[in-house]
C-alpha positions in Angstrom: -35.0 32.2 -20.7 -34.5 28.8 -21.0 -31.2 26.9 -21.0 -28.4 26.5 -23.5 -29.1 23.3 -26.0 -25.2 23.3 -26.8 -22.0 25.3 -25.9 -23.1 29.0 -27.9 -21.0 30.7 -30.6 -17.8 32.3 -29.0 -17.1 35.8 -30.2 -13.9 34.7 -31.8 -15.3 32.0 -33.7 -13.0 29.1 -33.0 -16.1 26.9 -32.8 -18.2 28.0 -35.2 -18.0 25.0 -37.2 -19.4 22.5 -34.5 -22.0 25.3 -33.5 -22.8 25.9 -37.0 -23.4 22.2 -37.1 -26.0 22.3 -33.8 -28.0 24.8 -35.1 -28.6 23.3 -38.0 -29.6 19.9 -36.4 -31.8 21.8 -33.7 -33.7 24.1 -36.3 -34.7 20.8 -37.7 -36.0 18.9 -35.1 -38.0 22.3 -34.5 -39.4 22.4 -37.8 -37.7 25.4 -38.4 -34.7 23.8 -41.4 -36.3 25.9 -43.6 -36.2 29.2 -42.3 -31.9 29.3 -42.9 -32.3 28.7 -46.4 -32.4 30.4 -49.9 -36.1 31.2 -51.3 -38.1 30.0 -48.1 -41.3 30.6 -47.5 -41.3 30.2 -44.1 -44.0 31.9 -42.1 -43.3 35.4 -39.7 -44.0 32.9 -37.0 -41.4 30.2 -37.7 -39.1 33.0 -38.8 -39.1 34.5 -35.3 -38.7 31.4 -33.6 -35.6 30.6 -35.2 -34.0 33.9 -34.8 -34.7 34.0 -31.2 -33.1 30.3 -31.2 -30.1 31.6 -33.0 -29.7 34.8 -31.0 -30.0 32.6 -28.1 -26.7 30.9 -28.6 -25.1 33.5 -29.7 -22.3 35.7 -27.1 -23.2 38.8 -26.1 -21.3 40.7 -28.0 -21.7 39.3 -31.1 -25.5 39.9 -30.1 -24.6 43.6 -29.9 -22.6 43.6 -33.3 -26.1 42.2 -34.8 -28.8 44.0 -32.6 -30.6 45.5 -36.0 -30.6 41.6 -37.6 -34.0 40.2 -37.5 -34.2 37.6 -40.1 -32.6 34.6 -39.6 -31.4 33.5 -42.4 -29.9 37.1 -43.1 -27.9 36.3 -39.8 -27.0 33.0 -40.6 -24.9 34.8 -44.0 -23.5 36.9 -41.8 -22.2 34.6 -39.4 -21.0 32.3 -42.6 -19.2 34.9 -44.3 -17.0 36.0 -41.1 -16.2 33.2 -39.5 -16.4 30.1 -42.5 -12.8 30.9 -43.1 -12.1 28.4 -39.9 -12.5 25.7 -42.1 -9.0 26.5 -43.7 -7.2 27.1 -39.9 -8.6 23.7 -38.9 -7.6 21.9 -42.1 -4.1 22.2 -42.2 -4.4 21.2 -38.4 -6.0 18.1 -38.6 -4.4 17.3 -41.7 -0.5 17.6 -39.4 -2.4 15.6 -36.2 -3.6 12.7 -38.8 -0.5 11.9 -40.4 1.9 11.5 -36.8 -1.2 9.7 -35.5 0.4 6.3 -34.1 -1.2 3.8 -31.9 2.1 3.2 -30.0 2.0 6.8 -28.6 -0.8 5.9 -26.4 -0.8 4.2 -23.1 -4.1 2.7 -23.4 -6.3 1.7 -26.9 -9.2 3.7 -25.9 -7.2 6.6 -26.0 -6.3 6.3 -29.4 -9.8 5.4 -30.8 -10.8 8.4 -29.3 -8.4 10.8 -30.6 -8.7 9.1 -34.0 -12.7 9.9 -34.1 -11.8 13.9 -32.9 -9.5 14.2 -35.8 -11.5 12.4 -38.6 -15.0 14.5 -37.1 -12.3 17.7 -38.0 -11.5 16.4 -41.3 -15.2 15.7 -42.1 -16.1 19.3 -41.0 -13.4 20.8 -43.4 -14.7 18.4 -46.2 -12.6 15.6 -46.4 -14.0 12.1 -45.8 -11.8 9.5 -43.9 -12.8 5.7 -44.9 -12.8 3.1 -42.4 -9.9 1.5 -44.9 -7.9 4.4 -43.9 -8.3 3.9 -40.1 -7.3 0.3 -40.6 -4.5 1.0 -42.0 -3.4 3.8 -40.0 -4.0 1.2 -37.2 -1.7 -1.6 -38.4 1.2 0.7 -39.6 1.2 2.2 -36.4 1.6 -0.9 -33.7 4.7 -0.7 -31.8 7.8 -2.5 -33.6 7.8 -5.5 -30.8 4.3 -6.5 -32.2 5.1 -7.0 -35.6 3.6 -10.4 -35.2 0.8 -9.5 -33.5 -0.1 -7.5 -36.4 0.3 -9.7 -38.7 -2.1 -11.7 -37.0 -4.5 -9.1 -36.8 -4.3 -8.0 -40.8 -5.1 -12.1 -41.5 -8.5 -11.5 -39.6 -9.1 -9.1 -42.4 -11.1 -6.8 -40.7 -13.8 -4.8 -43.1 -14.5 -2.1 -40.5 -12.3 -0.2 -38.0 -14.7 -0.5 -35.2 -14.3 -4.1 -35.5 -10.9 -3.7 -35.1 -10.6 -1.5 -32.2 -13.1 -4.1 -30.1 -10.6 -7.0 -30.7 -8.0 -4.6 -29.4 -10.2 -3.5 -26.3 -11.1 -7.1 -25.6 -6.9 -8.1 -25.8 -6.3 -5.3 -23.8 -8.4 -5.9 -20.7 -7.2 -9.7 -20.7 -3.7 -8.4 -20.6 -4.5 -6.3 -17.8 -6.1 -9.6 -15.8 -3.1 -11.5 -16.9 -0.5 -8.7 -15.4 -2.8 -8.5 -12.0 -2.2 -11.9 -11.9 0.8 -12.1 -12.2 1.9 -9.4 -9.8 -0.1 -10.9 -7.0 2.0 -13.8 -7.2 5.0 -14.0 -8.9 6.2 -17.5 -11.1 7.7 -20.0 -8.5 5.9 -18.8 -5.9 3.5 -20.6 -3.6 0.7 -18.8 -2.1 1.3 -17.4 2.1 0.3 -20.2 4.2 -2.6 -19.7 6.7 -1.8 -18.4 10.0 -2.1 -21.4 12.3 -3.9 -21.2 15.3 -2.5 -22.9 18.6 -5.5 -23.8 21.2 -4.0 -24.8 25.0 -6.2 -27.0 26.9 -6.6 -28.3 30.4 -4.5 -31.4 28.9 -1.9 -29.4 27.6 -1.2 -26.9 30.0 -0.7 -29.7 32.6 3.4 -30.5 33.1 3.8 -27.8 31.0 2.4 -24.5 33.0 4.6 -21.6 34.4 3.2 -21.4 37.4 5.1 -22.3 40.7 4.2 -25.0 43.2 2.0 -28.5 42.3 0.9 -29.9 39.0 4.3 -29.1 37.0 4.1 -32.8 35.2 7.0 -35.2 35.2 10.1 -34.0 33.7 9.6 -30.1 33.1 9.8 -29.1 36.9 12.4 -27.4 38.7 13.4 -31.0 40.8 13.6 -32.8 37.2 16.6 -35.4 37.8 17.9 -33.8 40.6 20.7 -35.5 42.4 21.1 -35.7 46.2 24.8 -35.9 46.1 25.5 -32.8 44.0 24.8 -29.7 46.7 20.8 -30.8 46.8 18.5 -32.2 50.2 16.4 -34.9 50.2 13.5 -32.0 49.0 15.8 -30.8 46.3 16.7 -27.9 48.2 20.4 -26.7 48.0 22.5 -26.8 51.0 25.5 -24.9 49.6 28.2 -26.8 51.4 30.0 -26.2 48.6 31.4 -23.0 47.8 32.6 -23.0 44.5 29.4 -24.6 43.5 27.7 -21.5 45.3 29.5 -19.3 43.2 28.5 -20.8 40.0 24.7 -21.0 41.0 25.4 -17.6 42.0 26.6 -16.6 38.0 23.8 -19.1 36.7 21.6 -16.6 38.2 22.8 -13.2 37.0 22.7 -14.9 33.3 19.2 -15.8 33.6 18.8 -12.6 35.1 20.5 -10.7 31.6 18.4 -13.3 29.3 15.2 -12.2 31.0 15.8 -8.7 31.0 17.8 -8.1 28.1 19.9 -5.7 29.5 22.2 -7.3 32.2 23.2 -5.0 34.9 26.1 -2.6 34.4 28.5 -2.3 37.1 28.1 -5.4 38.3 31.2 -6.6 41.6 31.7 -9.9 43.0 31.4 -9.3 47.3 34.0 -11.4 49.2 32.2 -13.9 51.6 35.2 -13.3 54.3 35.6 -9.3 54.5 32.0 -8.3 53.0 34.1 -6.3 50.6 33.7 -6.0 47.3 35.9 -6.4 43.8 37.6 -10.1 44.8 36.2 -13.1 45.9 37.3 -14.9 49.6 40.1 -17.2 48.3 42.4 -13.7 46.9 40.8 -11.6 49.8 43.9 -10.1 51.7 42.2 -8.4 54.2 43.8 -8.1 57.8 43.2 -11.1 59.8 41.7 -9.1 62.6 39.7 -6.9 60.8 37.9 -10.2 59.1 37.7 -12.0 62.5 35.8 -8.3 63.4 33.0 -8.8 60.4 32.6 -12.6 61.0 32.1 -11.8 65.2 29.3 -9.3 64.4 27.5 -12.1 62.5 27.6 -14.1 65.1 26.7 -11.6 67.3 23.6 -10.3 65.6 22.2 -13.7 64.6 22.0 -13.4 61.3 20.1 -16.3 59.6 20.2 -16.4 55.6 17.2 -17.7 54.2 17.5 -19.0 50.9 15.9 -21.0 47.8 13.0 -22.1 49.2 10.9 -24.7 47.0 7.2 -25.9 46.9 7.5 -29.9 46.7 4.2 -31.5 47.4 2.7 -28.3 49.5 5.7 -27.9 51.9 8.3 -25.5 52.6 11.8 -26.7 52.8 13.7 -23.6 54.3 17.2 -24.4 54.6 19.2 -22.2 57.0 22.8 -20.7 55.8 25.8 -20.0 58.5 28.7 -18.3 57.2 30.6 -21.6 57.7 28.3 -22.9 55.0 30.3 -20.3 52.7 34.1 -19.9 54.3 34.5 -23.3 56.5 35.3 -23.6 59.7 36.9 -20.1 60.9 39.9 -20.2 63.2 39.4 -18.4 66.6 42.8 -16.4 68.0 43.8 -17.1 71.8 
């Protein structure tokens, strides 16, 4: 059995008139044309052929209903008279999709060109013709009402044939496609992203300007940059700390670059007095006991305690400066 040549007649007949249509066509190209019609004298042969063709697309029930059939053109009368009353259910159908046909109901003008051909092909079938006068003008009555002057334009052309029409409208409608792509990539007033711009350090560069520690920090961007001797620096720019309250502030200096470094700064956070080691007040509204603060600053003394502290790399040397607790409270009064 060899394949279908076109969708075969469905039992209830709702596309008889297309299939009608490919028979018709295929018995031709087949020689066999004749074999359907009235007063043939078409061979046994030929005959045969054609109603193994027709009984071939046919459904298998109607080829049940029609199992004693054998001539083919006896079948094809058959098949006429029960189901050629389609042609008045598809009429009034096509008739109702033709007339609230409008070009503005579709998104895109394909679309409509190619429900326009389905329902002319169906008026065809059922015997009425559709002229390409009548597509035109079902075409420019139909544009939507904000392109009254783009039809206009298009009836001045004076298109002859539909299909002339429907390629200017094809053509219009791809261009406006571009032109909205266009657009939406980059709106009016715009300008365009500028490149990314690359930033390339170098030996050059880098030199003064590095975050390393020690040598080679360049002139003006070190640590030492216009340091003053007189404001609690040594000759190295190393702080002494003689001065207290200048201590202090370092100290808070710190704990901000501390909190812009990490973010977060530490919760919780208590100032330690430098006279009683206690914490929550600083030395000059500490109101510890005199003895038990001449206790704290005698075990200092006693365990040698040497504070070590900001220690810079100027020219490859270490300038350790060594902190007393005088450096912090003064001079501290001894009892008799």
């Amino acid at each position: 059995m060899s394949n279908l040549e076109f969708v075969g007649l469905d039992i209830s007949g709702k596309n008889y008139l297309s299939c009608a249509l490919d028979v018709e066509m295929h018995l031709n190209a087949k020689g066999l044309g004749e074999t359907v019609k009235e007063n043939n004298d078409a061979s046994i042969q030929d005959r045969a052929k054609a109603m193994i063709f027709i009984r071939h697309h046919l459904d298998q029930g109607l080829k049940d209903e029609y199992l004693i059939v054998k001539e083919p053109l006896e079948l094809w009368k058959m098949l006429k008279e029960r189901y050629d009353h389609q042609r008045t259910v598809i009429l009034p159908k096509a008739r109702y999709d033709w007339i609230h046909l409008r070009l503005q109901d579709f998104k895109t003008v394909s679309e409509y060109n190619s429900a326009m051909f389905k329902i002319s092909s169906q008026l065809l079938l059922c015997g009425e013709k559709i002229t390409d006068e009548d597509m035109l003008e079902k075409t420019f009555s139909t544009f939507h009402a904000s392109n009254i002057v783009l039809q206009q334009q298009y009836r001045e052309k004076g298109f002859s044939k539909y299909s002339q029409l429907i390629s200017c409208l094809l053509v219009a409608e791809q261009n406006n496609e571009l032109l909205m792509k266009n657009h939406e990539t980059r709106p009016t007033g715009s300008i365009p992203f500028p490149e990314a711009n690359g930033v390339s350090y170098n030996n050059e560069n880098t030199r003064g300007r590095g975050r390393g520690r020690g040598r080679g920090r360049g002139r003006g961007h070190g640590r030492n940059h216009g340091y003053n001797p007189g404001h609690g620096q040594n000759r190295h720019g190393g702080y002494n700390f003689k001065n207290k309250s200048y201590h202090r502030k370092w100290e808070n200096n710190g704990a901000k670059h501390d909190k812009e470094k990490h973010g977060n700064p530490p919760k919780n956070v208590e100032n330690t007095c430098y006279r009683c080691c206690m914490t929550g007040h600083w030395e000059h509204t500490c109101r510890t006991a005199r003895h038990l603060v001449d206790l704290y600053q005698a075990s200092l003394k006693e365990k040698g305690k040497n504070i070590e502290s900001n220690n810079v790399l100027v020219n490859d040397d270490f300038d350790i400066t060594h902190l007393d607790v005088e450096d912090y409270l003064g001079p501290i009064e001894k009892k008799d």
